[in-house]
PyMOL Python script that loads the backbone (N, CA, C, O; Angstrom):
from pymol import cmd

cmd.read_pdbstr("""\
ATOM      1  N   UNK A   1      84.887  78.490  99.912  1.00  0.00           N
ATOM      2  CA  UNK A   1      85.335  79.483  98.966  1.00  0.00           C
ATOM      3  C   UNK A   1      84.138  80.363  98.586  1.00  0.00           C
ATOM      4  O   UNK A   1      83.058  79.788  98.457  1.00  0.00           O
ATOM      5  N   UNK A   2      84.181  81.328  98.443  1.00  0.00           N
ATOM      6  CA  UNK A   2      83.544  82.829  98.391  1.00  0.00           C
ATOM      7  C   UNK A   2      83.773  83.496  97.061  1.00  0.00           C
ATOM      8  O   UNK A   2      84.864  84.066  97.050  1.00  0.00           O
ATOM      9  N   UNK A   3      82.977  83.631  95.732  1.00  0.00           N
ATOM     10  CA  UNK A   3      83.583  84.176  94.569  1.00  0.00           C
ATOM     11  C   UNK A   3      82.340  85.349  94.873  1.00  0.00           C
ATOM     12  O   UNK A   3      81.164  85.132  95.165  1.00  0.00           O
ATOM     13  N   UNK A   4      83.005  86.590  94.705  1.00  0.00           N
ATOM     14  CA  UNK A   4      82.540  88.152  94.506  1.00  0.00           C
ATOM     15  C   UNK A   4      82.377  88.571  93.247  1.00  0.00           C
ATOM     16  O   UNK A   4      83.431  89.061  92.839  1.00  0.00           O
ATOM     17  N   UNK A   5      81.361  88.600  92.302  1.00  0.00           N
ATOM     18  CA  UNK A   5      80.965  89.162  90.889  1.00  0.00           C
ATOM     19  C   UNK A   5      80.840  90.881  91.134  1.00  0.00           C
ATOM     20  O   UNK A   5      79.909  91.362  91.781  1.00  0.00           O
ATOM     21  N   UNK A   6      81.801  91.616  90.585  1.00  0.00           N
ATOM     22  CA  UNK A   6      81.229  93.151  90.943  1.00  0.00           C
ATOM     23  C   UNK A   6      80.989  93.309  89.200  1.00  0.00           C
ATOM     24  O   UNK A   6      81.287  92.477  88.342  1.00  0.00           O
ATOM     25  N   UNK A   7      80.447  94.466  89.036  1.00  0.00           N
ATOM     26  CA  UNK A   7      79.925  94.977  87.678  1.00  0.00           C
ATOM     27  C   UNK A   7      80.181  96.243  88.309  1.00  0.00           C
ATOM     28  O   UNK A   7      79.868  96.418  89.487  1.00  0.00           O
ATOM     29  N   UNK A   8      80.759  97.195  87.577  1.00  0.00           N
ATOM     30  CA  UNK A   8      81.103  98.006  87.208  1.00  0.00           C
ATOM     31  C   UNK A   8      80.512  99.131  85.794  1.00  0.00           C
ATOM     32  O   UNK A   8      81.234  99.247  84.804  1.00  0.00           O
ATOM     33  N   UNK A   9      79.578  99.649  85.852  1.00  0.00           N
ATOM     34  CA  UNK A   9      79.183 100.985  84.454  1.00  0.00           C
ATOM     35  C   UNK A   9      80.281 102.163  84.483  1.00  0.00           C
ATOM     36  O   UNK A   9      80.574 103.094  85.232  1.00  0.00           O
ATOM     37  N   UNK A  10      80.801 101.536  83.071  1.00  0.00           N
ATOM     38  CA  UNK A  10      82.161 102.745  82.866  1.00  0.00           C
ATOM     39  C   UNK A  10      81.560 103.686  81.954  1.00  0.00           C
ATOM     40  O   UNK A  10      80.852 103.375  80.997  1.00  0.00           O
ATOM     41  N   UNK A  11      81.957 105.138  82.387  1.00  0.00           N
ATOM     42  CA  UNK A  11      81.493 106.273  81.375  1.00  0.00           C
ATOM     43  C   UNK A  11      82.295 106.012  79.951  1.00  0.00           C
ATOM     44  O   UNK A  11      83.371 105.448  79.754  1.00  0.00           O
ATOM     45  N   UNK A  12      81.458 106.576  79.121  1.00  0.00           N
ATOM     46  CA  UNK A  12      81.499 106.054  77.715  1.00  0.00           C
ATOM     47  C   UNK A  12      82.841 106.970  77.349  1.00  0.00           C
ATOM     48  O   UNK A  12      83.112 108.123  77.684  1.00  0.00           O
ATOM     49  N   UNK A  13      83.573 106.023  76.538  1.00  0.00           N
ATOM     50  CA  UNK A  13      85.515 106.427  76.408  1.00  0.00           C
ATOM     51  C   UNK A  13      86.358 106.318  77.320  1.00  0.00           C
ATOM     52  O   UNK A  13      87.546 106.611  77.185  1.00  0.00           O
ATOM     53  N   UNK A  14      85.753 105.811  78.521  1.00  0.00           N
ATOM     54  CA  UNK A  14      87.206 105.545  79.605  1.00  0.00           C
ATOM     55  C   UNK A  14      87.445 104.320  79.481  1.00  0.00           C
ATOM     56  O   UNK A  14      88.518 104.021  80.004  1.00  0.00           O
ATOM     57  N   UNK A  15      86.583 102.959  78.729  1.00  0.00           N
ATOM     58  CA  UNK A  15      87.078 102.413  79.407  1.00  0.00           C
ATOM     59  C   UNK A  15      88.210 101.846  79.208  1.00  0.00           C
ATOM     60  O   UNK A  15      88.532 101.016  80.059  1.00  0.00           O
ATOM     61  N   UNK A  16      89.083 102.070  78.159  1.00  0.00           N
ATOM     62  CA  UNK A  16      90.505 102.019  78.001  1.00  0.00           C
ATOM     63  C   UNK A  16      91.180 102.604  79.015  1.00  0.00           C
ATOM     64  O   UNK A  16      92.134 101.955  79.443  1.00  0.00           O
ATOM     65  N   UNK A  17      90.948 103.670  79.529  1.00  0.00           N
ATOM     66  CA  UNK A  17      91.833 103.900  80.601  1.00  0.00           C
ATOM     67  C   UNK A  17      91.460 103.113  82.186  1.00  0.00           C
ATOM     68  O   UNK A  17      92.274 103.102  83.109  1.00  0.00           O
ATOM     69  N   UNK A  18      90.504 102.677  82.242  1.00  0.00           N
ATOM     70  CA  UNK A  18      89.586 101.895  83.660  1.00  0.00           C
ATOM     71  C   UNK A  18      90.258 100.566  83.051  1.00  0.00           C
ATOM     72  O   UNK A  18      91.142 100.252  83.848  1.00  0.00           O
ATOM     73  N   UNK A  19      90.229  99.771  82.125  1.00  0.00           N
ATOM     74  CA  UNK A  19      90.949  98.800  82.039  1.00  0.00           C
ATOM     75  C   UNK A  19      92.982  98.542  82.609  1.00  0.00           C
ATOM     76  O   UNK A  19      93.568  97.560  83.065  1.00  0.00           O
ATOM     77  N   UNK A  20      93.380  99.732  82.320  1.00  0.00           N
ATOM     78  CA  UNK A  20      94.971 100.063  82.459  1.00  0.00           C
ATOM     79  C   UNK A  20      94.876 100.075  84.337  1.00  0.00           C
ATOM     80  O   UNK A  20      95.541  99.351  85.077  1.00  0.00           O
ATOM     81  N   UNK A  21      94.051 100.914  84.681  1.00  0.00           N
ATOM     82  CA  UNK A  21      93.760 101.340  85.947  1.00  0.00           C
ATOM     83  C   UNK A  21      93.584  99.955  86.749  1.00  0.00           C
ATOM     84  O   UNK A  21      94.304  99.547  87.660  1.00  0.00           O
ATOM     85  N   UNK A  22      92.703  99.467  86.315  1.00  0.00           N
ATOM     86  CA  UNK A  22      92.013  97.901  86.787  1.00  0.00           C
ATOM     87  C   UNK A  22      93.406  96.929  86.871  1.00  0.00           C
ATOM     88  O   UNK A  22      93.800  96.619  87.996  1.00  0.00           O
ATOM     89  N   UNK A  23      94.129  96.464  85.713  1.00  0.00           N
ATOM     90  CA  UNK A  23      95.581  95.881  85.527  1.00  0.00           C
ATOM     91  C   UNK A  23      96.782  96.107  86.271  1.00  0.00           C
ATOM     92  O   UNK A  23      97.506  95.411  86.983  1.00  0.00           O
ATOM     93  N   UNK A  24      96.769  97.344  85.868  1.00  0.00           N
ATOM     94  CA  UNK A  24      98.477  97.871  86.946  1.00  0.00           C
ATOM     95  C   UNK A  24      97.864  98.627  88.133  1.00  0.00           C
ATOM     96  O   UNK A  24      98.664  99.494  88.487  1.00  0.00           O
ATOM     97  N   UNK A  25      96.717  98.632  88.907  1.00  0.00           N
ATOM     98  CA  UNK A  25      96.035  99.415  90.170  1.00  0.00           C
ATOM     99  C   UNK A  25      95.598  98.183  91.150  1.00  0.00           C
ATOM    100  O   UNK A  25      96.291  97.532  91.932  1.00  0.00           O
ATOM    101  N   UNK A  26      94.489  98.109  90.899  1.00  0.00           N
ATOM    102  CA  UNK A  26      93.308  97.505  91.340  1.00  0.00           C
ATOM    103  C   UNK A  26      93.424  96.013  91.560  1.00  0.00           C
ATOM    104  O   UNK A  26      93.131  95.436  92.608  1.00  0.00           O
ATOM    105  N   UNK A  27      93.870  95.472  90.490  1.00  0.00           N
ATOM    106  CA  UNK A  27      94.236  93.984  90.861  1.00  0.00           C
ATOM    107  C   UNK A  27      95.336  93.822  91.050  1.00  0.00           C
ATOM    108  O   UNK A  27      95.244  92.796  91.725  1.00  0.00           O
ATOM    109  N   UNK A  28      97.045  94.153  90.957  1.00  0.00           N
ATOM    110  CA  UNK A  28      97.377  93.937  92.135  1.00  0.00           C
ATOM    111  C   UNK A  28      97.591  93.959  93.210  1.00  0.00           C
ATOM    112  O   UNK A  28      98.280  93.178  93.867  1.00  0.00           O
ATOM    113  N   UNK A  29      96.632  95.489  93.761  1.00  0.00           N
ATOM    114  CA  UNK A  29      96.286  95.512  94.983  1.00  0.00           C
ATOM    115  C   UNK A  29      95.667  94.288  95.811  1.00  0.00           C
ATOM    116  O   UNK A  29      96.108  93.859  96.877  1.00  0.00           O
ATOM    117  N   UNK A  30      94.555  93.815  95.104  1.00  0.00           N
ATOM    118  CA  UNK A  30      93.887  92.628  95.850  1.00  0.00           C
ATOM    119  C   UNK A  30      94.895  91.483  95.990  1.00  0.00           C
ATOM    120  O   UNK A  30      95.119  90.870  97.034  1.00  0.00           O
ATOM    121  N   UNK A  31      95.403  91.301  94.945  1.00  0.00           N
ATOM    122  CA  UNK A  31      96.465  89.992  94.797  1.00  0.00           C
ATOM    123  C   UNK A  31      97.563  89.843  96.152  1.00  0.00           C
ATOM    124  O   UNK A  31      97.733  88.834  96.836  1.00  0.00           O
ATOM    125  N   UNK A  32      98.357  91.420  96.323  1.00  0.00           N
ATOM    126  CA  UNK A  32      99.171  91.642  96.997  1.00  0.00           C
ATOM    127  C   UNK A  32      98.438  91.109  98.220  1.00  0.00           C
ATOM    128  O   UNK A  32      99.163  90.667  99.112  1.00  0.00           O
ATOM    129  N   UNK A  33      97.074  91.074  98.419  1.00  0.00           N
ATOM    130  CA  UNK A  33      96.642  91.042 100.133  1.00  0.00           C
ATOM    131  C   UNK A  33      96.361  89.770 100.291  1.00  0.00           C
ATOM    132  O   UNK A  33      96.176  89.332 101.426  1.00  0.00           O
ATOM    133  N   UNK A  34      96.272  88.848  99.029  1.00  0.00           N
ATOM    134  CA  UNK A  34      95.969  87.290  99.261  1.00  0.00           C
ATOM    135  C   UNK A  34      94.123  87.155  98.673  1.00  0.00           C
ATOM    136  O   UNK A  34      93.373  86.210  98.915  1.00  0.00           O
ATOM    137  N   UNK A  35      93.815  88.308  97.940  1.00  0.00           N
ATOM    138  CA  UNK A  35      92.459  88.556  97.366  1.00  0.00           C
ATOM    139  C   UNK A  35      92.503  87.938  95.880  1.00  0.00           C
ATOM    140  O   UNK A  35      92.800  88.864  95.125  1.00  0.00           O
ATOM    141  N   UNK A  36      92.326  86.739  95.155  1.00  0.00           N
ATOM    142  CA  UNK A  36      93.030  86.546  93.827  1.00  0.00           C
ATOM    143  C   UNK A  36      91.640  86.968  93.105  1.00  0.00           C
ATOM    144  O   UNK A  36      90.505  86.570  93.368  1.00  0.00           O
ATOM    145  N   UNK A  37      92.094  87.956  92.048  1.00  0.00           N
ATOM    146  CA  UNK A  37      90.944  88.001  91.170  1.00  0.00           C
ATOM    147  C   UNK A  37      90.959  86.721  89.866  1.00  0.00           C
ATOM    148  O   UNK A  37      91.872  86.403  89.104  1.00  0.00           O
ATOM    149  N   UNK A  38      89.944  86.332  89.962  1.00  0.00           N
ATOM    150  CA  UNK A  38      89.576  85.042  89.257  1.00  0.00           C
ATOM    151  C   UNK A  38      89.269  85.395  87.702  1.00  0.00           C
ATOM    152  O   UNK A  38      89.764  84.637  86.868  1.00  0.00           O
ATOM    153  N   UNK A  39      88.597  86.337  87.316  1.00  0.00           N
ATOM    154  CA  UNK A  39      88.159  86.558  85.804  1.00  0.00           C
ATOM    155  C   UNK A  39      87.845  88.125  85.850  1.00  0.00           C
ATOM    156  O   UNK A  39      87.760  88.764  86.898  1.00  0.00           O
ATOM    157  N   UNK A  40      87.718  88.546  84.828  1.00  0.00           N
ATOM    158  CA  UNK A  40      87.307  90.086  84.447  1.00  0.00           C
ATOM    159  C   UNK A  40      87.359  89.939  82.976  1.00  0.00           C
ATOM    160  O   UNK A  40      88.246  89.386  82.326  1.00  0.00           O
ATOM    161  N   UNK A  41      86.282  90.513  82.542  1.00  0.00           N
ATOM    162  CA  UNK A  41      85.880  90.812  81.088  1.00  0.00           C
ATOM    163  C   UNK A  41      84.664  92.391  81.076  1.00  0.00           C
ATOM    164  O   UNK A  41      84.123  93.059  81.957  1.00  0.00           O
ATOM    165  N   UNK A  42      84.688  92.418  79.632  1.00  0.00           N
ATOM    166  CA  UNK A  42      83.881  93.597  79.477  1.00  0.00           C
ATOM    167  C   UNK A  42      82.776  92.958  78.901  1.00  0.00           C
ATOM    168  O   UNK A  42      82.728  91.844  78.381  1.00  0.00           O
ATOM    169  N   UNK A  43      81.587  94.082  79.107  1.00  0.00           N
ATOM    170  CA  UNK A  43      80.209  93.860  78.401  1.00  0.00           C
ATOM    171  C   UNK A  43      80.166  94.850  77.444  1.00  0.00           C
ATOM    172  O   UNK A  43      79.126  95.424  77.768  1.00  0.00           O
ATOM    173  N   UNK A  44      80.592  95.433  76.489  1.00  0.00           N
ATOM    174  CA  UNK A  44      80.528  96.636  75.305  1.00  0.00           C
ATOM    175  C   UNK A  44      79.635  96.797  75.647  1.00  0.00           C
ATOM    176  O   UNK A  44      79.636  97.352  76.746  1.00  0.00           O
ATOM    177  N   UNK A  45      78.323  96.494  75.083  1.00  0.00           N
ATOM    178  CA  UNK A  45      76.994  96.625  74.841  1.00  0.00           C
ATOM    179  C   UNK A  45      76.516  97.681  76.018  1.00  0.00           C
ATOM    180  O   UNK A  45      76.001  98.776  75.791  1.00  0.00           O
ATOM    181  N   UNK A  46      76.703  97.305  76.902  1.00  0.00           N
ATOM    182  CA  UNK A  46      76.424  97.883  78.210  1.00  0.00           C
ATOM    183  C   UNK A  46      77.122  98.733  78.784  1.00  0.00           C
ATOM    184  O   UNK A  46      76.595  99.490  79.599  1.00  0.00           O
ATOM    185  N   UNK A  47      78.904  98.832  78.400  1.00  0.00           N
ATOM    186  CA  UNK A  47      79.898  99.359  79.013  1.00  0.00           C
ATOM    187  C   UNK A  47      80.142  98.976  80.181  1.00  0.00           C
ATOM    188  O   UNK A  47      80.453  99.695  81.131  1.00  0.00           O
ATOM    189  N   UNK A  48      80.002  97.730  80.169  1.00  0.00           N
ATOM    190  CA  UNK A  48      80.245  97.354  82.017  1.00  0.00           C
ATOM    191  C   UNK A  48      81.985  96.626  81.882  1.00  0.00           C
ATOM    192  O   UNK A  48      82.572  96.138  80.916  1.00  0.00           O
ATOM    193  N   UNK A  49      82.239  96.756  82.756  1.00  0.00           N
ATOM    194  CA  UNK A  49      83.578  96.172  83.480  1.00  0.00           C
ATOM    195  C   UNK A  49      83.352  95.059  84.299  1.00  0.00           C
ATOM    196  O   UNK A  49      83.627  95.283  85.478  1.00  0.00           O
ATOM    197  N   UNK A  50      82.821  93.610  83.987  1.00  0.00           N
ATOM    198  CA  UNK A  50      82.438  92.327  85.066  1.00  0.00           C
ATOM    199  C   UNK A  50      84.084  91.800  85.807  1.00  0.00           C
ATOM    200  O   UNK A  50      85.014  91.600  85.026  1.00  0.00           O
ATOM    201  N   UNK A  51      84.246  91.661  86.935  1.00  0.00           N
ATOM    202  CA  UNK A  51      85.255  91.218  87.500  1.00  0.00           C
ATOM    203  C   UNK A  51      85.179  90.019  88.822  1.00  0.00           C
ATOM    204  O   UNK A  51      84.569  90.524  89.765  1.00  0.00           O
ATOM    205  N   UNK A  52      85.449  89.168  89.004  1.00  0.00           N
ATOM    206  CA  UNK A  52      85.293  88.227  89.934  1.00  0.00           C
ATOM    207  C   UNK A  52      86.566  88.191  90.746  1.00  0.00           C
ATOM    208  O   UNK A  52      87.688  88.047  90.262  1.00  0.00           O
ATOM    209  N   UNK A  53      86.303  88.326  91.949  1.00  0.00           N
ATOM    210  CA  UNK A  53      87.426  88.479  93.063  1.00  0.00           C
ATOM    211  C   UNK A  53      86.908  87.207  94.161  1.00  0.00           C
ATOM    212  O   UNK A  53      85.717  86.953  94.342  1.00  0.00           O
ATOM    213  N   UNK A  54      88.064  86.458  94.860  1.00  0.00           N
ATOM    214  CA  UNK A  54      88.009  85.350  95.453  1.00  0.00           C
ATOM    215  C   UNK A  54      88.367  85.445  96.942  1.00  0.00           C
ATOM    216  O   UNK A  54      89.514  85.806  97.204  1.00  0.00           O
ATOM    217  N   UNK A  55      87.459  85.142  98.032  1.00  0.00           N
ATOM    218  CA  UNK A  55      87.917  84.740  99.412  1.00  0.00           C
ATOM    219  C   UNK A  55      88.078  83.444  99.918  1.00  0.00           C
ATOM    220  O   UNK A  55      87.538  82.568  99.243  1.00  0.00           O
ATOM    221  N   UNK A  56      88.595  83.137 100.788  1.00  0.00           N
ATOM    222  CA  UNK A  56      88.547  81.772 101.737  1.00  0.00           C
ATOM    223  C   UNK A  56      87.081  81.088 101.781  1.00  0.00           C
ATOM    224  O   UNK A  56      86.671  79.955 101.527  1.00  0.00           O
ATOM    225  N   UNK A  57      86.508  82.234 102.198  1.00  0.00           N
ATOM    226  CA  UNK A  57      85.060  81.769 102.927  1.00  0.00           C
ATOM    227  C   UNK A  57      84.257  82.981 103.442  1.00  0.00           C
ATOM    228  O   UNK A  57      85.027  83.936 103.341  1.00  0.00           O
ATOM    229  N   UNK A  58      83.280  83.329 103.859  1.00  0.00           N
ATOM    230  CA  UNK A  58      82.411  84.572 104.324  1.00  0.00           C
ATOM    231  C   UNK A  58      82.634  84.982 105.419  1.00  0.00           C
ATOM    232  O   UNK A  58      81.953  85.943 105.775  1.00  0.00           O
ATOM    233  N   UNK A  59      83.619  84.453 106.342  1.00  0.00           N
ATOM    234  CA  UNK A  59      84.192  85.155 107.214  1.00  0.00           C
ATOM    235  C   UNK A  59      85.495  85.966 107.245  1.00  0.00           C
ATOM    236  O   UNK A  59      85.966  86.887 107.913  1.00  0.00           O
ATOM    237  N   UNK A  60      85.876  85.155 106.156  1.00  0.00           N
ATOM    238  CA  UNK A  60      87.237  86.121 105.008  1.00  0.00           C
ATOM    239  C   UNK A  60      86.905  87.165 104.271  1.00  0.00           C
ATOM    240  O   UNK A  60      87.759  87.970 103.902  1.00  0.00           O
ATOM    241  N   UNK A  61      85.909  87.256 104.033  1.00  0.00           N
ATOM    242  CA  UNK A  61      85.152  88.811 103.239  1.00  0.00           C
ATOM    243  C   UNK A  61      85.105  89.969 103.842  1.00  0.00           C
ATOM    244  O   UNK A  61      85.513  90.837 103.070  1.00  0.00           O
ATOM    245  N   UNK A  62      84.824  90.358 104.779  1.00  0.00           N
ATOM    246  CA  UNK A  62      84.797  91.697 105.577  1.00  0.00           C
ATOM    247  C   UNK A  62      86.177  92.071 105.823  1.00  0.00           C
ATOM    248  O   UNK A  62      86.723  93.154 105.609  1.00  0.00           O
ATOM    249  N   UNK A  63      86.895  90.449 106.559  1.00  0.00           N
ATOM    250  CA  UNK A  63      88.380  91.038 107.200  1.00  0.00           C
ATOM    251  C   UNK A  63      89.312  91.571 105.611  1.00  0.00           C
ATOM    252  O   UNK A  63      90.058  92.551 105.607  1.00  0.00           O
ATOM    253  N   UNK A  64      89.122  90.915 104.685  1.00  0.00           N
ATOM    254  CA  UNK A  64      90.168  90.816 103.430  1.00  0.00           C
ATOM    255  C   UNK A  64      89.600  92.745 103.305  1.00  0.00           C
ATOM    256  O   UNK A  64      90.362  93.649 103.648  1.00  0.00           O
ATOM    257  N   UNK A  65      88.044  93.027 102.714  1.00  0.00           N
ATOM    258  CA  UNK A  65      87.562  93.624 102.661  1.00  0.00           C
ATOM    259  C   UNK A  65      88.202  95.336 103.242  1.00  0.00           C
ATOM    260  O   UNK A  65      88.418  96.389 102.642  1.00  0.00           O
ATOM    261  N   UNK A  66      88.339  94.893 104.720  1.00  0.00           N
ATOM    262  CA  UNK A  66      89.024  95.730 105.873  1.00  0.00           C
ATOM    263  C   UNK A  66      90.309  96.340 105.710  1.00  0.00           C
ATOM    264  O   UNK A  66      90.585  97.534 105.599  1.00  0.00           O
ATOM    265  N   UNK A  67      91.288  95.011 105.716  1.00  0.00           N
ATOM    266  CA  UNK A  67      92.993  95.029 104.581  1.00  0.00           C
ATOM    267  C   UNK A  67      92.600  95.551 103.700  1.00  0.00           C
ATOM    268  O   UNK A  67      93.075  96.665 103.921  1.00  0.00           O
ATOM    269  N   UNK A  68      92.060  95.650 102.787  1.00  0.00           N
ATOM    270  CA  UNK A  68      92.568  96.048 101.430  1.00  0.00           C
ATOM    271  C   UNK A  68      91.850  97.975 101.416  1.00  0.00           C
ATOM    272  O   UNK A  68      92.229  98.916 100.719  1.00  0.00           O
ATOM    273  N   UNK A  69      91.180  97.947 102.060  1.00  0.00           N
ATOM    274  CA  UNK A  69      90.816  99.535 102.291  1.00  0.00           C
ATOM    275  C   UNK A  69      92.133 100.104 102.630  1.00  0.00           C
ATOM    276  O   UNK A  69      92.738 100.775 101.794  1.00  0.00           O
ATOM    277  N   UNK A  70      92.589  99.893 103.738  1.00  0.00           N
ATOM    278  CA  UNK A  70      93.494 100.612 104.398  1.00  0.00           C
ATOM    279  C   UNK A  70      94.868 100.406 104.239  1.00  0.00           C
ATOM    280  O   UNK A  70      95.830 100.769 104.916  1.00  0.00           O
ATOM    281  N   UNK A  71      94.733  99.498 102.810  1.00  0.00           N
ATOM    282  CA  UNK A  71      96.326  98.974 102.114  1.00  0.00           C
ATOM    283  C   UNK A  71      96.699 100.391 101.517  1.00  0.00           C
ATOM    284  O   UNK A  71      95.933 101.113 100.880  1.00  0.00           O
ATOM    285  N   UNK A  72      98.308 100.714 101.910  1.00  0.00           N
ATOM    286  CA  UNK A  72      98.557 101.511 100.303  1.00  0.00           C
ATOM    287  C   UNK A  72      98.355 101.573  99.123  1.00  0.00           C
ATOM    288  O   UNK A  72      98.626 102.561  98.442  1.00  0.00           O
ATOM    289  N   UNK A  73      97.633 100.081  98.519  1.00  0.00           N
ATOM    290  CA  UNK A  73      97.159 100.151  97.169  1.00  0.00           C
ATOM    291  C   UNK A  73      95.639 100.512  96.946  1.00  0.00           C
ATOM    292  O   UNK A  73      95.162 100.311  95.829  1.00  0.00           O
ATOM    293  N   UNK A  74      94.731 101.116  98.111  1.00  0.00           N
ATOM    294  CA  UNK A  74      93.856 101.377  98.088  1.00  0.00           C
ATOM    295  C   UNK A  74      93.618 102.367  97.857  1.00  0.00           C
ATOM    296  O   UNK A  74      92.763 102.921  97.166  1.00  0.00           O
ATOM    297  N   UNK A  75      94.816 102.815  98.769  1.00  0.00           N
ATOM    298  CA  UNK A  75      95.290 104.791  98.557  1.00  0.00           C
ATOM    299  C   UNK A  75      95.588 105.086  97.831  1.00  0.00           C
ATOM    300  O   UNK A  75      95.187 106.228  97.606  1.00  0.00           O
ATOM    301  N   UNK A  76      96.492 104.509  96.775  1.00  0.00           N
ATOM    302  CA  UNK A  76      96.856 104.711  95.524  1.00  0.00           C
ATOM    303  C   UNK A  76      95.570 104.764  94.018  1.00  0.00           C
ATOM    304  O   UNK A  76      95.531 105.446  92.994  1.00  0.00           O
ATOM    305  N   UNK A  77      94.823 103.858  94.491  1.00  0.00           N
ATOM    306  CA  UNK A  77      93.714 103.914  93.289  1.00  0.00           C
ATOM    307  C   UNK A  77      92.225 104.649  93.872  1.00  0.00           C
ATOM    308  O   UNK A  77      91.218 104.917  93.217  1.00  0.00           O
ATOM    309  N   UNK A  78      92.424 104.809  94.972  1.00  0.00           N
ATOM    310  CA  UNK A  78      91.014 104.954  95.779  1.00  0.00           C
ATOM    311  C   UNK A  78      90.492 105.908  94.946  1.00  0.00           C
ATOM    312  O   UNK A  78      89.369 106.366  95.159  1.00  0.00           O
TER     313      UNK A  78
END
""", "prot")
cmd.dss("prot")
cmd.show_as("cartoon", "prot")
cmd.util.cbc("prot")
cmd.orient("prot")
């Protein structure tokens, strides 16, 4: 198993809308492909967006990686 930490710096006042975006966009895009996001929280202080997304293993990372680019839900939030 493979856990992915991304951090994210949201411009200051979006991130109410990057959170909505993140919820009904972004994660269930990954979900839909078999990508489960594991945790997501914010850092105020910093304005960061922390999110943890999950693979099989490191040979599941590029291919999942690959899918989910060229998913319609990629196109939709890209």
């Amino acid at each position: 198993m493979v856990d992915q930490m991304r951090t994210y710096t949201i411009n200051k006042g979006m991130m109410e809308s990057w959170q909505k975006l993140f919820e009904t966009g972004i994660k269930p895009a990954h979900e839909a492909l078999g990508i489960p996001v594991v945790a997501h929280w914010v850092n105020a202080d910093h304005n960061q967006f922390i999110w943890v997304r999950r693979f099989a293993d490191g040979i599941d990372v590029p291919a999942k990686e690959d899918e989910f680019r060229n998913s319609p839900g990629f196109k939709v939030v890209g």
